[in-house]
C-alpha positions as CSV (number, residue, x, y, z in Angstrom):
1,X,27.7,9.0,-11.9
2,X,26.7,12.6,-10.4
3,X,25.1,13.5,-13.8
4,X,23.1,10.4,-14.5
5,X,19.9,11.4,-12.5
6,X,19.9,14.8,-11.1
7,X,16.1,14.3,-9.4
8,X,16.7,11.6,-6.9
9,X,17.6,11.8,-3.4
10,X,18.5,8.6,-0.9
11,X,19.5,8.2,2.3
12,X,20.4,5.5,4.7
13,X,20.2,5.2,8.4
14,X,20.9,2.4,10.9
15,X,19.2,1.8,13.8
16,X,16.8,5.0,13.9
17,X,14.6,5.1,17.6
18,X,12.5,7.7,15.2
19,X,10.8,6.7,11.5
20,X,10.8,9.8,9.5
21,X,8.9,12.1,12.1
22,X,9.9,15.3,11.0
23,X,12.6,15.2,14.1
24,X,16.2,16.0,13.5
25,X,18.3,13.3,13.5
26,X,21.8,13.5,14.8
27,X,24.8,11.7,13.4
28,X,28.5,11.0,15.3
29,X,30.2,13.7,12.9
30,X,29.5,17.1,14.8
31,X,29.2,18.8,11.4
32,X,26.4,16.7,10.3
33,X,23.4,18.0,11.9
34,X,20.0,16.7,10.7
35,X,18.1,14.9,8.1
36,X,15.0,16.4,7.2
37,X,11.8,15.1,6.0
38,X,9.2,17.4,4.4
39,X,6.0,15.2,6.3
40,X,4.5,14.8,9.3
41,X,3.3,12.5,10.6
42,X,4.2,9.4,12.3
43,X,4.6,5.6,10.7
44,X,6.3,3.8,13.3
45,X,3.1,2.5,14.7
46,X,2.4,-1.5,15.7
47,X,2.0,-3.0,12.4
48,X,-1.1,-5.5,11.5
49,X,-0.7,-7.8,8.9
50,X,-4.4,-7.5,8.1
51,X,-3.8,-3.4,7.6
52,X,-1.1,-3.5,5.6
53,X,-3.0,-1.7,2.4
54,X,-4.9,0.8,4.6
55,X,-4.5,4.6,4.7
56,X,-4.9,7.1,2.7
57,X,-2.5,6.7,-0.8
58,X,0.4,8.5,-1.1
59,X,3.4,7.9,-3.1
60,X,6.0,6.9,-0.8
61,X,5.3,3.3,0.8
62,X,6.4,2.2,4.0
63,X,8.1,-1.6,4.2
64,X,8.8,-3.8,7.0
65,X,9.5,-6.9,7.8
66,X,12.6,-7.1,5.5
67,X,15.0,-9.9,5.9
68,X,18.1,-8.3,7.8
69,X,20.2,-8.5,4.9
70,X,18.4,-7.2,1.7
71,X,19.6,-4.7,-0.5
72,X,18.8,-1.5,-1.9
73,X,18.5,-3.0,-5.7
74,X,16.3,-5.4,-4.0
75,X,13.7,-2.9,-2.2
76,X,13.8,-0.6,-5.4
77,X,13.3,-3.4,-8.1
78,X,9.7,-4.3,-5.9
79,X,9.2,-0.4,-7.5
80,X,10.0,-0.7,-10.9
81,X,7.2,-2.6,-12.4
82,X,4.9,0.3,-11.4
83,X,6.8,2.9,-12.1
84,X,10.0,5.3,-11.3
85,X,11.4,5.1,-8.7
86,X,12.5,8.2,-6.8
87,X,13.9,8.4,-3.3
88,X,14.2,5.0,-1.1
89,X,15.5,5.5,2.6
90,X,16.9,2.4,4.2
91,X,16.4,1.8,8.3
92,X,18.4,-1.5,8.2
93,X,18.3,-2.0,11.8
94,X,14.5,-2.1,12.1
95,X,14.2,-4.0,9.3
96,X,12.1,-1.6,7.2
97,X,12.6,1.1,4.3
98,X,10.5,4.2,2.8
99,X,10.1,4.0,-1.2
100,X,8.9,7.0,-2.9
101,X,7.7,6.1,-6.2
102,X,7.2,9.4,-9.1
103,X,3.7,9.6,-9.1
104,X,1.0,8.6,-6.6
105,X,-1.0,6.5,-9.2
106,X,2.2,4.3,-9.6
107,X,2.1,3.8,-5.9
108,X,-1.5,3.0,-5.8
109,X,-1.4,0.2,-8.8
110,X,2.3,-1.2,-6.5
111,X,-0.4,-1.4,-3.5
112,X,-3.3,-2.9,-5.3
113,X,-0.8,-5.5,-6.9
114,X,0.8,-6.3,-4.0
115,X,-2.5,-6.8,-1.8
116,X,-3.5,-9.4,-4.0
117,X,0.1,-11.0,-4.0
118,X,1.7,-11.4,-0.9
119,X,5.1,-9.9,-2.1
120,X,8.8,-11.8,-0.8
121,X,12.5,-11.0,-0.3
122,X,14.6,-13.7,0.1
123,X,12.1,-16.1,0.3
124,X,10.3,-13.8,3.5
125,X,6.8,-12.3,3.6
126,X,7.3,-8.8,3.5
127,X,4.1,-5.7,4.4
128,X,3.9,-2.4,3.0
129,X,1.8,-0.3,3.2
130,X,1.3,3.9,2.3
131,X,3.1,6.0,4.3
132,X,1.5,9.1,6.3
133,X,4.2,11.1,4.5
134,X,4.2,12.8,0.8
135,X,7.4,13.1,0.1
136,X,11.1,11.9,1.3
137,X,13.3,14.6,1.2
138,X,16.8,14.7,2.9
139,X,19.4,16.9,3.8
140,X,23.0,17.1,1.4
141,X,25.0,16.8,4.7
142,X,24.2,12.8,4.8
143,X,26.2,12.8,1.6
144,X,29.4,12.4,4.4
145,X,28.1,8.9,5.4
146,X,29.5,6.1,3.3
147,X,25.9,4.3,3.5
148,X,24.5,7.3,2.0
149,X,26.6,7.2,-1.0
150,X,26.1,3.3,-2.1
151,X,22.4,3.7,-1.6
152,X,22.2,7.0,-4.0
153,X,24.9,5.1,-6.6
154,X,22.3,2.3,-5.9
155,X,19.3,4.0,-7.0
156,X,20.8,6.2,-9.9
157,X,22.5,3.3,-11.4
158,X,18.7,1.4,-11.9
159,X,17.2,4.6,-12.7
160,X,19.4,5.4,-15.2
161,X,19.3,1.1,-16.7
162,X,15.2,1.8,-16.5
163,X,15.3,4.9,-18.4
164,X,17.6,3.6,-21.4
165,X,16.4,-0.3,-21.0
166,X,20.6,-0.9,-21.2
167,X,23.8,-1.6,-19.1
168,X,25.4,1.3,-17.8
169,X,29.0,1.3,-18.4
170,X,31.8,3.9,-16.6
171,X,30.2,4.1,-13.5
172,X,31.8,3.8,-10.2
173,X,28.6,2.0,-8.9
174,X,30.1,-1.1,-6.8
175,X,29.8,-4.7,-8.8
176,X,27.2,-6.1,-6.4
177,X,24.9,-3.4,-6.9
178,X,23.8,-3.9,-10.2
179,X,24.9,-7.5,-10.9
180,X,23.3,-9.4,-12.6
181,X,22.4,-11.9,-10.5
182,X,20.3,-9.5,-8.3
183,X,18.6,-9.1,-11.5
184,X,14.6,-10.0,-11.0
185,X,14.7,-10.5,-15.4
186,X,15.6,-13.4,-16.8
187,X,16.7,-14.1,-20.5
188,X,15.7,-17.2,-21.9
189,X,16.3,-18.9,-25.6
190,X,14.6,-22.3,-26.7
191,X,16.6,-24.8,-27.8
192,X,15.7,-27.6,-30.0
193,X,12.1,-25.7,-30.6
194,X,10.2,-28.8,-31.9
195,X,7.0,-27.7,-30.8
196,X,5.3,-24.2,-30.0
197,X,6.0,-22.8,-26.1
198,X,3.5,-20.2,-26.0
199,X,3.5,-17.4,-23.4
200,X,1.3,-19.0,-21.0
201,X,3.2,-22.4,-21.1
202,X,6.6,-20.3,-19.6
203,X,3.8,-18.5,-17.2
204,X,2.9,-22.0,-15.9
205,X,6.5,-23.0,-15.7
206,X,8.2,-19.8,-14.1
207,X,5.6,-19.1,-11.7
208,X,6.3,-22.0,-9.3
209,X,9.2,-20.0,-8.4
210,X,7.4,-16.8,-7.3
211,X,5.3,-14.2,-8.9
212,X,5.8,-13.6,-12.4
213,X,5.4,-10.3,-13.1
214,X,6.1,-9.5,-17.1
215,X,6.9,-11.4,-20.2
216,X,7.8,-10.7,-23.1
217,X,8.3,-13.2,-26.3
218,X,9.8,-13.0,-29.7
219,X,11.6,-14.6,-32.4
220,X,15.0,-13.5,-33.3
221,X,17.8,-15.7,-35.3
222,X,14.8,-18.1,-35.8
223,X,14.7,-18.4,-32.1
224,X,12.1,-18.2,-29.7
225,X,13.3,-16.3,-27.0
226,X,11.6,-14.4,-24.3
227,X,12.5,-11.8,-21.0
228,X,10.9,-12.8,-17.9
229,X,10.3,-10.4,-14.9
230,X,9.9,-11.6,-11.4
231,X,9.2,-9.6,-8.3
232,X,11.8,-10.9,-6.4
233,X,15.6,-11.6,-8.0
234,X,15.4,-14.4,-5.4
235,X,12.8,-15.7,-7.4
236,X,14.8,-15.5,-10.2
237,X,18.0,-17.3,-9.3
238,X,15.8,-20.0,-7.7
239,X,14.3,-20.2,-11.1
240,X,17.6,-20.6,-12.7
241,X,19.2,-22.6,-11.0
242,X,16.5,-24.9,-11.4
243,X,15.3,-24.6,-14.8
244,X,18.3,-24.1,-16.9
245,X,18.9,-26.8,-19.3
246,X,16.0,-28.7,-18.6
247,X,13.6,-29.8,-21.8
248,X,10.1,-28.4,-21.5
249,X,8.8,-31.6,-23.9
250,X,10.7,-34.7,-24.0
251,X,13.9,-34.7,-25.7
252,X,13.1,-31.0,-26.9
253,X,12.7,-27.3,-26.3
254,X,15.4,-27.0,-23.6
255,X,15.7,-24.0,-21.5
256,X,18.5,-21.7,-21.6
257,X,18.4,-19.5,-18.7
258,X,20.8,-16.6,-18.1
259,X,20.3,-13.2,-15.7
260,X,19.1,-9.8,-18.3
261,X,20.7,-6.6,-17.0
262,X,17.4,-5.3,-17.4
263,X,15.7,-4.5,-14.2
264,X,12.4,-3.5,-15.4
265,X,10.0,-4.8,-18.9
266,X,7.8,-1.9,-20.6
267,X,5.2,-4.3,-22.0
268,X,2.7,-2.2,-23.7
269,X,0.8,-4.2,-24.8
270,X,-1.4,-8.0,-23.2
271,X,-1.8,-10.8,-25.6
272,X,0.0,-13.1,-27.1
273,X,3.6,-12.2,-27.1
274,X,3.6,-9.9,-23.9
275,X,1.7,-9.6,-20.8
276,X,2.1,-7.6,-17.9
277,X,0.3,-9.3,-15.1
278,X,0.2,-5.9,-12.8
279,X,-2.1,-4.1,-15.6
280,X,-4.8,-6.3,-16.7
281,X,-6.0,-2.8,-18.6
282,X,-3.5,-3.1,-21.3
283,X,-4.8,-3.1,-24.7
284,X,-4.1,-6.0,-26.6
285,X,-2.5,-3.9,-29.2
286,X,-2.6,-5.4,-33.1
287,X,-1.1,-8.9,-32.2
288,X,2.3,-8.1,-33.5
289,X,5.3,-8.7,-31.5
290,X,5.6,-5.5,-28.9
291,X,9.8,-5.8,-28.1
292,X,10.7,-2.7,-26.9
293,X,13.4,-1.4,-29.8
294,X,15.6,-0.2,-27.0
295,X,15.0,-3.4,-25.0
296,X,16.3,-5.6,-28.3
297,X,19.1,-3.7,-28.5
298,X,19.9,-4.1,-25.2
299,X,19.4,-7.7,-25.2
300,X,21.8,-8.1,-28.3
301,X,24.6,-6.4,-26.7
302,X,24.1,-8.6,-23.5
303,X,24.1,-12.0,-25.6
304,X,27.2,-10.8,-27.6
305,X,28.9,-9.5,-24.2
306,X,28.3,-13.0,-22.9
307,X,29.4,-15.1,-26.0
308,X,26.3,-17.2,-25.9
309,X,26.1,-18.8,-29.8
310,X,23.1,-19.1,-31.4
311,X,21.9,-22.7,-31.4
312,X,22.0,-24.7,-34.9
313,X,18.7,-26.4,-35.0
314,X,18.1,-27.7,-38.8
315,X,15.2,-25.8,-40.4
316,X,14.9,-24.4,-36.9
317,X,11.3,-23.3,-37.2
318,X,9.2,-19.9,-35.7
319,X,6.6,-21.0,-33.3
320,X,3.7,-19.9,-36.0
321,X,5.5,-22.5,-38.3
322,X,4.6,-25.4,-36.4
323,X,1.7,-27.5,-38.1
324,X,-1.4,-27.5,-35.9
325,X,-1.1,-31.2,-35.1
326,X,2.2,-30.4,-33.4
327,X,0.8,-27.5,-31.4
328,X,-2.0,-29.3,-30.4
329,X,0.2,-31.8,-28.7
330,X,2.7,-29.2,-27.2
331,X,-0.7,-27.7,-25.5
332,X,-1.5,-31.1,-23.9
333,X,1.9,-31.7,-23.1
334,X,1.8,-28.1,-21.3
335,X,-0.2,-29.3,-18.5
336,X,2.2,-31.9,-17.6
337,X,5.5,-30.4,-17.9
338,X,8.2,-33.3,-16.6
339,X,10.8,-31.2,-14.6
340,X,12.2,-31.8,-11.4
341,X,10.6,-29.5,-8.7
342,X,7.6,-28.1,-10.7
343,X,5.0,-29.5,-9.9
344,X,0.8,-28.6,-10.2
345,X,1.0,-27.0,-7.0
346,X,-0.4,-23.8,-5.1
347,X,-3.3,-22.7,-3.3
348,X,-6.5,-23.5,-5.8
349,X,-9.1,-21.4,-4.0
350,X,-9.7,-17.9,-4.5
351,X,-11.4,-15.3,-2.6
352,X,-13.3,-12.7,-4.8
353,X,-15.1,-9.6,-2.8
354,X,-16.9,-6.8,-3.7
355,X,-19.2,-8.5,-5.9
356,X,-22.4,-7.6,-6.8
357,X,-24.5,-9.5,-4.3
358,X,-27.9,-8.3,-5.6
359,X,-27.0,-10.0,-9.6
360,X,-23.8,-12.7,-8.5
361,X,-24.7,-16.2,-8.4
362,X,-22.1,-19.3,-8.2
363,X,-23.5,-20.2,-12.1
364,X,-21.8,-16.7,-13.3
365,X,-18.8,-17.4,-11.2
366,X,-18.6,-20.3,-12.8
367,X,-19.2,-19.4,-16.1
368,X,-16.3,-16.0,-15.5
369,X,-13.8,-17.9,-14.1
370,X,-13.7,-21.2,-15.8
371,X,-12.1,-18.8,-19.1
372,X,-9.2,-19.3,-17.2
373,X,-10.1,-22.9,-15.4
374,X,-11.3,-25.5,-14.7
375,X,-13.8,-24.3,-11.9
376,X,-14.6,-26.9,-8.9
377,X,-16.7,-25.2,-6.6
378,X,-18.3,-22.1,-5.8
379,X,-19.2,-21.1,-2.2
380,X,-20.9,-17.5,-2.1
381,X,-20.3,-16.7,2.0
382,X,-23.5,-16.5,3.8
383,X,-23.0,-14.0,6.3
384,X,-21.1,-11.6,3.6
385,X,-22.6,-12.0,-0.1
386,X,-19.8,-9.6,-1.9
387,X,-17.7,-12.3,-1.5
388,X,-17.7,-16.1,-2.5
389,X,-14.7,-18.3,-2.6
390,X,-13.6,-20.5,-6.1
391,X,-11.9,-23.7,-6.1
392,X,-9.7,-24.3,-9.5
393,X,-8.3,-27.8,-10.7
394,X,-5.2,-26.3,-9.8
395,X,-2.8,-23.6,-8.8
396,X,-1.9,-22.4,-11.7
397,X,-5.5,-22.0,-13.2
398,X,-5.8,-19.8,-9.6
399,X,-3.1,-17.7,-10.3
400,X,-4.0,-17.1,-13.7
401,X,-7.2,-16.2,-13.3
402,X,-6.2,-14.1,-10.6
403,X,-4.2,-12.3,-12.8
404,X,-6.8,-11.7,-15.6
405,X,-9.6,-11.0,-13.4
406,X,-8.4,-8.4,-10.3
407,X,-9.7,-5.1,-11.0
408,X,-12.1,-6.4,-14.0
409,X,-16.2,-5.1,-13.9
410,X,-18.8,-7.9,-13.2
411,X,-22.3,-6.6,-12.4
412,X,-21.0,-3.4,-12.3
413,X,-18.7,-3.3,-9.6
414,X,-14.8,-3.8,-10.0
415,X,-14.3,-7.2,-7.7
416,X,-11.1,-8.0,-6.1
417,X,-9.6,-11.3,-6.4
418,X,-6.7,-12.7,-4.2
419,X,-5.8,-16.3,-2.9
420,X,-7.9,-17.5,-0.5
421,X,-6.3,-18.9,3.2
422,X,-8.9,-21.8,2.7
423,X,-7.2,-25.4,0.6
424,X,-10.7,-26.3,-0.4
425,X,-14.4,-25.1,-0.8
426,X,-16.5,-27.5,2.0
427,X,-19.9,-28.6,0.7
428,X,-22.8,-28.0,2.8
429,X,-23.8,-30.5,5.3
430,X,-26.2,-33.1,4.2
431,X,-29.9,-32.2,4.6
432,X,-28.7,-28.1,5.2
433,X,-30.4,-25.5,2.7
434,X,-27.7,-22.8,2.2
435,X,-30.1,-20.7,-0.4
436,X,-27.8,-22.3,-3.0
437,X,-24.8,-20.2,-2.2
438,X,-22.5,-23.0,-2.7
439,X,-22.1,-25.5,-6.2
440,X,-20.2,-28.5,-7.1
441,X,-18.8,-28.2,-10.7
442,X,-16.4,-31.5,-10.2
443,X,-18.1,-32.9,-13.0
444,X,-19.5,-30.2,-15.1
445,X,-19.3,-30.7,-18.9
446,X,-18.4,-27.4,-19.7
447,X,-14.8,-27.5,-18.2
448,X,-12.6,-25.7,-21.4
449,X,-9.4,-27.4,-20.4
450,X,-10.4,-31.0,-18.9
451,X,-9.7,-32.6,-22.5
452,X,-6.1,-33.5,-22.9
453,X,-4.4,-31.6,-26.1
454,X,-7.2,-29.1,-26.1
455,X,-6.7,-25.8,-28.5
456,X,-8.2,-23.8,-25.1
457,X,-4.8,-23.9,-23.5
458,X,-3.4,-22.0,-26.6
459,X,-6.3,-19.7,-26.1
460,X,-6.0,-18.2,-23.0
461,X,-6.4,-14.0,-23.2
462,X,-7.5,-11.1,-20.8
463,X,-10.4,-10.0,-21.2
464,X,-11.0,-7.6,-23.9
465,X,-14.1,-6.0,-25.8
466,X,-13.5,-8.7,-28.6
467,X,-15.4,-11.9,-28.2
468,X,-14.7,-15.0,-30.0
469,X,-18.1,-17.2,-30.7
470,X,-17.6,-21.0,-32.1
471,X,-19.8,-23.6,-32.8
472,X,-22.3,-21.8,-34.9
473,X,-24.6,-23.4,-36.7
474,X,-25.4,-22.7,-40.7
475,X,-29.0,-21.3,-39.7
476,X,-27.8,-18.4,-37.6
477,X,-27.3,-15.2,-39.6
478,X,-24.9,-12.5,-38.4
479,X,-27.6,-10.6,-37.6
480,X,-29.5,-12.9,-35.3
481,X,-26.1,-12.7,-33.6
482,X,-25.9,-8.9,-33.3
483,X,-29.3,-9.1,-31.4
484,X,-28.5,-11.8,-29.5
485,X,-25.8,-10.3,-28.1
486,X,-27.2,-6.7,-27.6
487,X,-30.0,-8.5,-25.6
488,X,-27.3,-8.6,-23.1
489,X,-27.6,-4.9,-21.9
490,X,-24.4,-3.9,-24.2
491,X,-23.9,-2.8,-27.5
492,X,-21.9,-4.6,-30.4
493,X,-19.9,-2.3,-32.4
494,X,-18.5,-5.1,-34.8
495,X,-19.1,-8.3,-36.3
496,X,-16.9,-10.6,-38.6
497,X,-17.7,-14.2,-39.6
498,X,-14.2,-16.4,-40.1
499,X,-13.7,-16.5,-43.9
500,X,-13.5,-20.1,-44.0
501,X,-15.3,-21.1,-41.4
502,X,-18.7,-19.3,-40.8
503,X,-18.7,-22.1,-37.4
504,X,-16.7,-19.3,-35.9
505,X,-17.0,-15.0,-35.7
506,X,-15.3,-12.7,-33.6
507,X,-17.9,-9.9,-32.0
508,X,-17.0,-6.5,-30.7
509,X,-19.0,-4.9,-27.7
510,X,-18.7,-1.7,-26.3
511,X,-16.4,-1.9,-23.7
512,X,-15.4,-4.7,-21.4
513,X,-17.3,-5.2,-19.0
514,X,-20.2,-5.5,-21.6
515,X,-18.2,-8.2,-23.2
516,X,-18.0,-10.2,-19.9
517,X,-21.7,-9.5,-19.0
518,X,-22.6,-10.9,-22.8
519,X,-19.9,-14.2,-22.0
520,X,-21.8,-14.6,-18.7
521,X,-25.0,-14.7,-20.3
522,X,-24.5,-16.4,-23.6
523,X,-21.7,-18.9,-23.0
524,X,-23.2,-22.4,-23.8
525,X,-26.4,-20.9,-25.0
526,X,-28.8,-23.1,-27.6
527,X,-28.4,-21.8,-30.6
528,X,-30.5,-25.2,-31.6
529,X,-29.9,-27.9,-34.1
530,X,-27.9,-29.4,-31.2
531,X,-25.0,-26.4,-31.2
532,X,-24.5,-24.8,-27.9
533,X,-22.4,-21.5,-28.4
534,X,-19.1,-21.1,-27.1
535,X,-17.9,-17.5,-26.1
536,X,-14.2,-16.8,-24.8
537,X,-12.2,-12.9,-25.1
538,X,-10.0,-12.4,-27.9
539,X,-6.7,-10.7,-28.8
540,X,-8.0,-9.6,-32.2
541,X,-9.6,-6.5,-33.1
542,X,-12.1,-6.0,-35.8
């Protein structure tokens, strides 16, 4: 186990009066003398709930609030979608811990990501925030406490599974360490695959559990099968326990659920087989599936290890098999999925700051966010235009487009989107002018996903340079298009009209913010002879 990871160091102390202030800390064994920590610096100052992302970065974070009895596998797997981990101290008797992550940009995108979802242990709120300190280093004498070696067995053990993506075997790391179970990855196989389960469809399923992290899909044995990445393994046996074996369509695609040994997914790439929700900058890559090789070959050994069989299904089909008619009624049938305890629930309003307040109006807030719902009302705050506050049909249009659109460019300025405290956007009194900073789109006839069995919920990307424009009429040339388009303030680098369908194109700008300024502007323009363009982000390239 000693040679696994030679650049970590842990330790674990109970009951500390002193956080990590540079101070020596004496143990009962009169040979041990100190633990040292190259910082200074003090963090064990009155915590504020509101403060929690404040200071200046750094790559060790400071957590409190832990439930009392959390483990180490638990603390560093809230690490390892950002990054590796290196060093984690545990202070179990104030209920807090120090993570020091490799690199301070992998700290930074764990902070951002967290401040827009609240992250959980065991079902409990926890805060972290960026520690006044650089760097946790301690001292080898610790290695004499028997807390000291779990938590270092701990952390090398899920190093050394993130490094290879597979199960470490003739290790003297303790069973509960690495089980399984405290796994935040699920594995799960479709059964009886009668119609399509796209990647969003398991997003809308898995996420009333908890935050869905990563996912990645693909087709093996003629099997849809897909890894699923919570940010709590709370999350994750809640998840299963509830989920497995139900039938996401009637009488069809049931869900097998087991635990991966996988701690971490490297998705490299955001369409429509993988997406990693905690880097909306992913490129969308070429479309193709992106399994990690490693990660398949891990996955194989685990399903052989655990003697599932591969299920039977006659002419068991791959989801691109499916005639369209068929996926058009597993999208409808998406937005009611029938199982026990999963409901349409979640907070539905969003709060998005940092906006432009000299360009932003609820019309383009509208137009942004209903890609990813169906938008109800728009309330730009009076006293504070950078911000305005969305109501979605639902919570899980408000998580997804929180996930696509935290950290994106509108007007210039990257805007920060997180759940809002509010339930609902309240309309202006009666009779009081509000400079038309809040709008009721209840009954707007440009909602995308209002129409049952409509192809939009199969069409749901990030954003991305690559636009896709429908409804064309025969009269528009390619290069009305291309002007059109770089009327916007952008530039188009590509254009390509379907091959059988000239009603449709796909159009490249720039970068992407220029293709959300040109979807802003041109979504449901006249294009006359009664077609008004429709403009959504693609996962294609030109």
């Amino acid at each position: 186990m000693d040679g696994i990871v030679t650049d970590v160091a842990v330790g674990v102390k109970r009951g500390s009066d002193e956080l990590l202030s540079g101070s020596v800390l004496n143990s009962p064994n009169s040979n041990m003398s100190s633990m040292v920590v190259t910082a200074n610096g003090n963090d064990n100052k009155k915590f504020k709930g509101d403060d929690k992302m404040d200071g200046a970065p750094s790559r060790v974070l400071h957590i409190r609030k832990l439930p009392g009895e959390v483990t180490e596998t638990e603390v560093i797997a809230l690490g390892l979608p950002f990054g590796k981990v290196t060093n984690i101290l545990m202070l179990k008797g104030k209920n807090q811990a120090f993570l020091e992550l490799a690199t301070e940009e992998a700290a930074i995108t764990m902070v951002n990501y967290y401040s827009a979802v609240t992250p959980h242990l065991r079902n409990q709120p926890i805060y972290i925030q960026y520690s006044n300190h650089k760097e946790l280093k301690t001292d080898n004498t610790l290695n004499q406490y028997e807390e000291y070696h779990r938590a270092q067995a701990v952390l090398q053990a899920v190093t050394a599974v993130q490094a290879t993506n597979a199960p470490i075997s003739g290790t003297t790391v303790s069973e509960s360490a690495v089980t399984p179970a405290q796994s935040p990855v699920l594995r799960i196989i479709i059964d009886n695959m009668y119609y399509p389960v796209t990647l969003d469809v398991l997003h809308q399923i898995f996420s009333k559990f908890g935050a869905v992290l990563k996912i990645i899909t693909f087709t093996k044995n003629n099997q849809f099968q897909a890894l699923l990445q919570f940010g709590d393994p709370v999350n994750a046996q809640q998840a299963k326990q509830a989920l497995d074996g139900q039938n996401i369509y009637n009488a069809c695609c049931t869900l097998r659920i087991d635990f991966s040994k996988l701690v971490n997914l490297n998705v490299k790439y955001n369409n429509d087989k993988s997406r990693d929700y905690t880097r909306p900058d992913l490129p969308s890559g070429d479309g193709q599936p992106t399994l990690d090789p490693a990660i398949a070959a891990a996955f194989a050994k685990e399903t052989s290890l655990l003697g599932l069989p591969v299920a039977a299904v006659p002419g068991a089909l791959s989801p691109l098999a499916i005639p369209n008619a068929a996926a058009a009624a597993a999208a409808a049938a998406a937005g009611r999925v029938g199982m026990p305890g999963v409901a349409a629930g979640g907070n539905t309003v969003l709060l998005v700051s940092n906006l432009n307040e000299e360009m932003v109006t609820p019309q383009s807030l509208f137009t942004l966010f209903g890609v990813y719902g169906d938008v109800q009302r728009v309330k730009i705050l009076y006293n504070k235009k950078d911000s305005a506050l969305i109501q979605m049909a639902d919570g899980n249009q408000s998580q997804l487009a929180m996930s696509h659109l935290n950290g994106q460019k509108m007007y210039g300025k990257i805007i920060r989107v997180t759940l809002s405290k509010h339930h609902t956007v309240q309309l202006p009194r009666e009779g009081l002018d509000d400079q038309g900073l809040t709008k009721d789109f209840g009954n707007s006839p440009l909602h995308r996903f209002k129409k049952p069995g409509s192809k939009n919920f199969q069409n749901i990307f990030p954003p991305s340079a690559t636009l896709h424009l429908s409804n064309i009429p025969p009269s528009v040339a390619e290069e009305d298009l291309r002007t059109l388009f770089a009327n916007t303030g952008g530039t188009v680098k590509a254009f390509k009209f379907f091959q059988r369908d000239h009603k449709m194109a796909l159009l490249q700008m720039s970068t992407v913010e220029e293709a959300i300024q040109a979807l802003i502007d041109l979504h449901n323009y006249n294009l006359g002879e009664s077609h008004h363009l429709r403009v959504s982000f693609s996962k294609s390239t030109i």
